[in-house]
C-alpha positions, -999 to 999 in steps of 0.1 A, spaced: 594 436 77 581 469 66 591 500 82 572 535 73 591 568 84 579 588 109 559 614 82 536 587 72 501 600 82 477 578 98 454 577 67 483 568 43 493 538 69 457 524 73 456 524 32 485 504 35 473 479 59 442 480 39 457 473 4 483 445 20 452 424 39 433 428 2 459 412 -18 471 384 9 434 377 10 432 371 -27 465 349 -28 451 331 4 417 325 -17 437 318 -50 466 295 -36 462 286 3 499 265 4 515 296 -4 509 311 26 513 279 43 551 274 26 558 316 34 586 331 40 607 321 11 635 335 17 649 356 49 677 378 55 702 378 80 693 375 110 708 403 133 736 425 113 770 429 134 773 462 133 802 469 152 821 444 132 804 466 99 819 499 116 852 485 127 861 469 94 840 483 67 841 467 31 844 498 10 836 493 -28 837 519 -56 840 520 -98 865 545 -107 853 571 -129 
């Protein structure tokens, strides 16, 4: 999933789009059953975030 901020202009995201259909196009031409087989991998599906804020994991070097 991609998600631009809310400064992206409508030019830069229709560049996007444009450049993203170009190159799945050429995969698609180049190897179809890749597309087929997509995704490949996936995150989580939903994070907990509650159970995140109530008991955090905190991990740090020390200097």
């Amino acid at each position: 999933m991609i998600e631009p901020t809310e400064t992206e202009s409508k030019e830069t995201m229709d560049a996007f789009v444009d450049t993203f259909i170009k190159i799945i196009s050429e995969e698609a031409a180049q190897d179809p059953q890749k597309l087929k087989d997509a995704p490949f991998n996936t995150s989580v599906g939903r994070l907990n975030e509650v159970e995140a804020a109530r008991n955090p994991v905190l991990k740090w070097k020390k200097a």
